[in-house]
Kinemage of the C-alpha trace (Angstrom):
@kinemage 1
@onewidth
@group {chain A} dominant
@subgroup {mainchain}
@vectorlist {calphas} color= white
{ca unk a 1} P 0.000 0.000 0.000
{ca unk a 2} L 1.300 3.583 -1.014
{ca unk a 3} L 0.009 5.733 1.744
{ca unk a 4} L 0.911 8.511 4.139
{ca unk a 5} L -0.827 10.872 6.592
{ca unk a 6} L -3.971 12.251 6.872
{ca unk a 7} L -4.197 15.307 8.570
{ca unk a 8} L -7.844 15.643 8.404
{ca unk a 9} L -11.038 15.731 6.368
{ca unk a 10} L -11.527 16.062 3.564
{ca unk a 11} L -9.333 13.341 2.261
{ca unk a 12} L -7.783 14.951 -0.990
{ca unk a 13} L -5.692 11.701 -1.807
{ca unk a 14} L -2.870 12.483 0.962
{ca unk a 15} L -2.584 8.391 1.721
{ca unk a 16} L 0.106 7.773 -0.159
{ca unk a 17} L 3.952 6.420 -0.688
{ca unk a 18} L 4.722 4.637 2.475
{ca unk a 19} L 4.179 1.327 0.991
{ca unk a 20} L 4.595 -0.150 -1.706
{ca unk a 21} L 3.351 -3.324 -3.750
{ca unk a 22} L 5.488 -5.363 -1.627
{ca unk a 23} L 4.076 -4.279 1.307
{ca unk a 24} L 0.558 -5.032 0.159
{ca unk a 25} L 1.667 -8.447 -1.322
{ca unk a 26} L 3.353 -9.247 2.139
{ca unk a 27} L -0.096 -8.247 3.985
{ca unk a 28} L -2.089 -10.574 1.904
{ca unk a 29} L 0.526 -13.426 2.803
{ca unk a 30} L 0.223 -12.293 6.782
{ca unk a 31} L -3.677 -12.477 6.345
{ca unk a 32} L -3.911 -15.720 4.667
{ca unk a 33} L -1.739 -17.558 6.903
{ca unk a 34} L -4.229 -16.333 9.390
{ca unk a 35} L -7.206 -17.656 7.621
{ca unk a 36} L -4.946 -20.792 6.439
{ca unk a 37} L -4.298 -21.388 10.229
{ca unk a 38} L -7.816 -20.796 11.618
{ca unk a 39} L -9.100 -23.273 9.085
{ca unk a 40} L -6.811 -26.235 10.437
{ca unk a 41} L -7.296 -25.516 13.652
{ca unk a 42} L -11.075 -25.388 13.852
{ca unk a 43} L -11.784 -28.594 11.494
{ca unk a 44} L -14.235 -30.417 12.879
{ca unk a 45} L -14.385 -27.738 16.018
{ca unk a 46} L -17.914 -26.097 16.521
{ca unk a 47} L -16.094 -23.094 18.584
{ca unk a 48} L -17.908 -19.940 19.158
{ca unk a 49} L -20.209 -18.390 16.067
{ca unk a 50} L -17.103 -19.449 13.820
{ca unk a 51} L -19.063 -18.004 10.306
{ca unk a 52} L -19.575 -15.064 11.634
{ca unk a 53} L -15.688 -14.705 12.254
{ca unk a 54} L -15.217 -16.134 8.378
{ca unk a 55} L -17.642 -13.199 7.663
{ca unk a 56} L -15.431 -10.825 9.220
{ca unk a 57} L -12.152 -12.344 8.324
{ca unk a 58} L -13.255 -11.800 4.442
{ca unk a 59} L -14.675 -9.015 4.028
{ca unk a 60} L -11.382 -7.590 6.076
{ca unk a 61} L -9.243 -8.750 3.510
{ca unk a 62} L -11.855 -7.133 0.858
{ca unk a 63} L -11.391 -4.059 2.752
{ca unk a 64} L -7.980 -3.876 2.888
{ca unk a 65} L -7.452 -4.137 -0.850
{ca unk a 66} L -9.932 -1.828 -1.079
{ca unk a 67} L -8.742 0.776 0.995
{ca unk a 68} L -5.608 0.576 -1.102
{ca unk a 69} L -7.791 1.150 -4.246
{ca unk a 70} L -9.793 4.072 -2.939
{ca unk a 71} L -6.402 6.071 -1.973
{ca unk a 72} L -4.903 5.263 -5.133
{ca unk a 73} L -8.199 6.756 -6.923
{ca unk a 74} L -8.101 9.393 -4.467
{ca unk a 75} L -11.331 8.454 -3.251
{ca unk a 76} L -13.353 10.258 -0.293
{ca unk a 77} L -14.493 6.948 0.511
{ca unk a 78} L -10.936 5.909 1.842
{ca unk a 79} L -11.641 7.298 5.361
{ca unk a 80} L -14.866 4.837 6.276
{ca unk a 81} L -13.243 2.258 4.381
{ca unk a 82} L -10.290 1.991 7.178
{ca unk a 83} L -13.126 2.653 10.039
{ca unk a 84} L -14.961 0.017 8.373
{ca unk a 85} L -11.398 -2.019 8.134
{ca unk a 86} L -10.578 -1.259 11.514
{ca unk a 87} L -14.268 -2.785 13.054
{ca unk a 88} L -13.619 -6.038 11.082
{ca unk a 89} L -10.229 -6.503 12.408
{ca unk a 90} L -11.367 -6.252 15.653
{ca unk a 91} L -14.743 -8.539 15.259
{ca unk a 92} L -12.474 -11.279 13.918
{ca unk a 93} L -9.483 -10.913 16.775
{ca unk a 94} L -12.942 -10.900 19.692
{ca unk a 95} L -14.812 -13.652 17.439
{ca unk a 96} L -11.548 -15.647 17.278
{ca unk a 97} L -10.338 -15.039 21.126
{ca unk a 98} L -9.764 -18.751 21.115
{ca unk a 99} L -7.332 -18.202 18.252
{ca unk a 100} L -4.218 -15.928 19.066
{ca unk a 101} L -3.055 -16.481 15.436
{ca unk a 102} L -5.917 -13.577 14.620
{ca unk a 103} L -3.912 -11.023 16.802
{ca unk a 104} L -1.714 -10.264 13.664
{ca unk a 105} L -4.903 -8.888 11.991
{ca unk a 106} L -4.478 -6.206 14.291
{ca unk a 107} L -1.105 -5.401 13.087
{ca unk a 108} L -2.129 -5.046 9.603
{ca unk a 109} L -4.522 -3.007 11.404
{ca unk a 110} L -2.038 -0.607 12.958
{ca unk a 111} L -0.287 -0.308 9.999
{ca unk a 112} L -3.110 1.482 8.339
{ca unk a 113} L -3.815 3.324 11.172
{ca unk a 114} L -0.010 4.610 11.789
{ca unk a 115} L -0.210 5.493 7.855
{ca unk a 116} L -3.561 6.851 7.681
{ca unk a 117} L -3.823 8.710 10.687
{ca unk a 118} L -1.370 11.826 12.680
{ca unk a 119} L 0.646 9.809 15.342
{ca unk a 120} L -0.542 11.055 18.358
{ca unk a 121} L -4.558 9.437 17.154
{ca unk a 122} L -2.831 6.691 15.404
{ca unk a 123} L -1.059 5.203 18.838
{ca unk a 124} L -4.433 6.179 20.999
{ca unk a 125} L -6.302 4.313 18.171
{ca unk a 126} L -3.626 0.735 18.098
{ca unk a 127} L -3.903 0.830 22.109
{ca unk a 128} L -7.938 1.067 21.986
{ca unk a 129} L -8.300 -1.657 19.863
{ca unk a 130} L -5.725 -3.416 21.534
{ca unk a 131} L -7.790 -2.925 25.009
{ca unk a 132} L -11.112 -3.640 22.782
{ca unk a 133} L -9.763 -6.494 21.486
{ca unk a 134} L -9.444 -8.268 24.762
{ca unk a 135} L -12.027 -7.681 26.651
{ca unk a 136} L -14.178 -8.372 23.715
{ca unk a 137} L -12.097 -11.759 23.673
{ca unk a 138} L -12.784 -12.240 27.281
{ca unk a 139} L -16.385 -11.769 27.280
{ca unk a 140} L -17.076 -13.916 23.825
{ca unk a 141} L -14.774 -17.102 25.711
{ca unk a 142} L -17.393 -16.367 28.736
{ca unk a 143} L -14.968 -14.801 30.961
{ca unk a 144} L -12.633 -16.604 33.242
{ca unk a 145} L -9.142 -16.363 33.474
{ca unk a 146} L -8.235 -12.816 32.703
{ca unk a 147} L -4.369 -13.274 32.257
{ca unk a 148} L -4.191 -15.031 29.161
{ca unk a 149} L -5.889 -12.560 27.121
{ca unk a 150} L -3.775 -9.763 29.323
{ca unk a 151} L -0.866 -11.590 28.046
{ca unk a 152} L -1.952 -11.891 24.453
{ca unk a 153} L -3.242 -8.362 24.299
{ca unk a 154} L 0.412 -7.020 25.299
{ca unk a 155} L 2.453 -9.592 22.916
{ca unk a 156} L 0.155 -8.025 19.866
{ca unk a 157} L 0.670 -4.340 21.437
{ca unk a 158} L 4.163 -5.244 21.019
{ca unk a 159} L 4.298 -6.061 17.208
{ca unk a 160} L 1.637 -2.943 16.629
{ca unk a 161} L 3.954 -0.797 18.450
{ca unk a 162} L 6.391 -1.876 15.912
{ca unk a 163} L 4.436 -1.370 13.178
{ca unk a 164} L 3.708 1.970 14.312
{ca unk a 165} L 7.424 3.002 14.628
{ca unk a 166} L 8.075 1.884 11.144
{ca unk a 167} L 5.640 3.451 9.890
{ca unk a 168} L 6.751 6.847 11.575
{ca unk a 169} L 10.050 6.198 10.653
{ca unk a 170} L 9.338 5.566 6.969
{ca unk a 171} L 7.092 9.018 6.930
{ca unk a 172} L 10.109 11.002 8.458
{ca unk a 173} L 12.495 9.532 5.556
{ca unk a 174} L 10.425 10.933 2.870
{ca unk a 175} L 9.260 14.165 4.425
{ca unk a 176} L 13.307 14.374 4.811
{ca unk a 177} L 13.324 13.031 0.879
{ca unk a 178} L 11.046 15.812 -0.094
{ca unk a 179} L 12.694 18.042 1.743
{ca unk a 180} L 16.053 17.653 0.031
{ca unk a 181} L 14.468 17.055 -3.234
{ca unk a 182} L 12.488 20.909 -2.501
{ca unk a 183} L 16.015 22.491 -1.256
{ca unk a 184} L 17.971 20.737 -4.701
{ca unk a 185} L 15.142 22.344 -6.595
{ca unk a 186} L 15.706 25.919 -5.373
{ca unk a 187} L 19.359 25.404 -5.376
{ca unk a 188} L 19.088 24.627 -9.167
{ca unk a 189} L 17.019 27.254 -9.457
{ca unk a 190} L 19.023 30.084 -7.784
{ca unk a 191} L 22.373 28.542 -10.375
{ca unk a 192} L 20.212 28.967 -12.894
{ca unk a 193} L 19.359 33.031 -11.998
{ca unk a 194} L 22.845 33.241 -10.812
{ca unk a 195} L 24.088 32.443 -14.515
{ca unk a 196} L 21.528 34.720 -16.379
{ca unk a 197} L 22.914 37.382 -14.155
{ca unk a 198} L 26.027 37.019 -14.912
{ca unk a 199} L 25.289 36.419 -18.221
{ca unk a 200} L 23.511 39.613 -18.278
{ca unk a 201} L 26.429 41.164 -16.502
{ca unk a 202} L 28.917 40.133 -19.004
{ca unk a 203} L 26.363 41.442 -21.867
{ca unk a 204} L 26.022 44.479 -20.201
{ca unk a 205} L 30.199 44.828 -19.671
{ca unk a 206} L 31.103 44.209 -22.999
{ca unk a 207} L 28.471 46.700 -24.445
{ca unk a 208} L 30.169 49.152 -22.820
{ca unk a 209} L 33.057 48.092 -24.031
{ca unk a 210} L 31.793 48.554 -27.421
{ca unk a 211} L 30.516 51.560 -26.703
{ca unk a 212} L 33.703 53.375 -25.298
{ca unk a 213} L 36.218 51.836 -28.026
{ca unk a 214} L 33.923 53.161 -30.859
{ca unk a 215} L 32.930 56.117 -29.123
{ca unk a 216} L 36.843 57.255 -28.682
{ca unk a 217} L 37.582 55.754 -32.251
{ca unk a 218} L 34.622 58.084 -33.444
{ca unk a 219} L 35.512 61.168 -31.950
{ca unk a 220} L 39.142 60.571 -33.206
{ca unk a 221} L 38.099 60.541 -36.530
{ca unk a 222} L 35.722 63.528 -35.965
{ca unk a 223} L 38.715 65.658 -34.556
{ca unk a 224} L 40.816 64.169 -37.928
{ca unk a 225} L 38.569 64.770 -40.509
{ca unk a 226} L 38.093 68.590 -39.346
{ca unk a 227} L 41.825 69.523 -39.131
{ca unk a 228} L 41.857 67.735 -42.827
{ca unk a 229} L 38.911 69.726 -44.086
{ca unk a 230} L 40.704 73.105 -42.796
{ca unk a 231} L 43.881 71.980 -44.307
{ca unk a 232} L 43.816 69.913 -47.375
{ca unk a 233} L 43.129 72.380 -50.224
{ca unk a 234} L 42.321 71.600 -54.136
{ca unk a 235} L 39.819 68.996 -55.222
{ca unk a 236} L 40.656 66.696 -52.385
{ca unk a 237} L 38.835 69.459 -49.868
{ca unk a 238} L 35.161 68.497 -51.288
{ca unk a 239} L 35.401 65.436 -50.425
{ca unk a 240} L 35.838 66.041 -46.892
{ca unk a 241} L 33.112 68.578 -46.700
């Protein structure tokens, strides 16, 4: 995915270039080795509402392609896409709880958020649906033991965290990119006044060159050709005249 910040509505195609079609490709692999992994662990396992967590677990993937699709487009649609995104993540982590496989969804999660949103929202956002995430686990499994999902909850913090950070990290290298590439710009573009000047300069210097040689080399020949007409006599005289 090719995305960077948003600052804010309205969304005027500002989710781009932090990923690329590597990135993307690598999220599909990380969400169908979640889907790959739920299916052989559940086979012949009637756990929880488990198509309703297929439900989810689809039409995440659906909108994570299309979130990349609407920012590409520069859609205004791109916005409730990752809410939307963002609420199916977290139905299939809570629908899952028995599952701790469907944790990473939430990292794919936090990477849109960490690209999609300013930092300061983006990190409230990956802890909230972190928190969400397992107390809605908790309370699907029926309660009980609180520490597991505690555990499990921090561990996928952890990677989101990371996520976040590279993210951030990959933003500040091409803000610094654009940067340099503005300052290269107007250092070209001060050379480039800097040698019109001076070709203008130069112009300007040898004009007046021109102008004092010829002006002297006129005047001399002024000063000459009245001493001749006051001196030369005979036919040569009218020719001076």
């Amino acid at each position: 995915m090719a995305w960077v910040v948003i600052h804010g509505p309205p969304y005027a195609g500002r989710v781009r270039s932090t990923f690329d079609r590597v990135g993307l490709a690598s999220a599909g692999l990380a969400w169908l080795a979640v889907g790959l992994t739920t299916l052989t662990a559940t086979l012949g396992v009637r756990a929880g509402p488990l198509w309703l967590w297929w439900v989810c677990y689809l039409a995440f993937g659906i909108t994570y392609v299309a979130t990349d699709i609407a920012d590409r487009r520069n859609s205004p649609w791109v916005v409730p896409i990752i809410w939307l995104q963002i609420l199916l993540g977290l139905g299939s982590v809570v629908l899952g709880a028995f599952l701790g496989i469907g944790g990473v969804l939430l990292v794919l999660t936090a990477v849109t958020i960490s690209a999609a949103f300013p930092s300061r929202r983006a990190l409230a956002l990956i802890v909230a649906q972190s928190v969400v995430a397992a107390i809605g686990g908790w309370l699907v499994e029926g309660g009980g033991a609180v520490m597991p999902y505690v555990v499990l909850a921090l561990a996928f913090l952890s990677f989101e965290l990371f996520a976040f950070l590279m993210v951030v990290s990959m933003r500040e290298a091409e803000a610094a990119r654009a940067e340099i590439a503005s300052a290269h710009a107007e250092l070209q573009a001060a050379q480039e006044r800097l040698a019109e000047s001076s070709r203008t300069a130069e112009r300007l210097r040898i004009a007046r060159d021109l102008h004092d040689a010829i002006g002297h080399q006129l005047t001399a020949l002024a000063v000459n050709l009245d001493v001749a007409a006051r001196t030369v006599s005979g036919p040569g005289a009218d020719h001076l005249l």
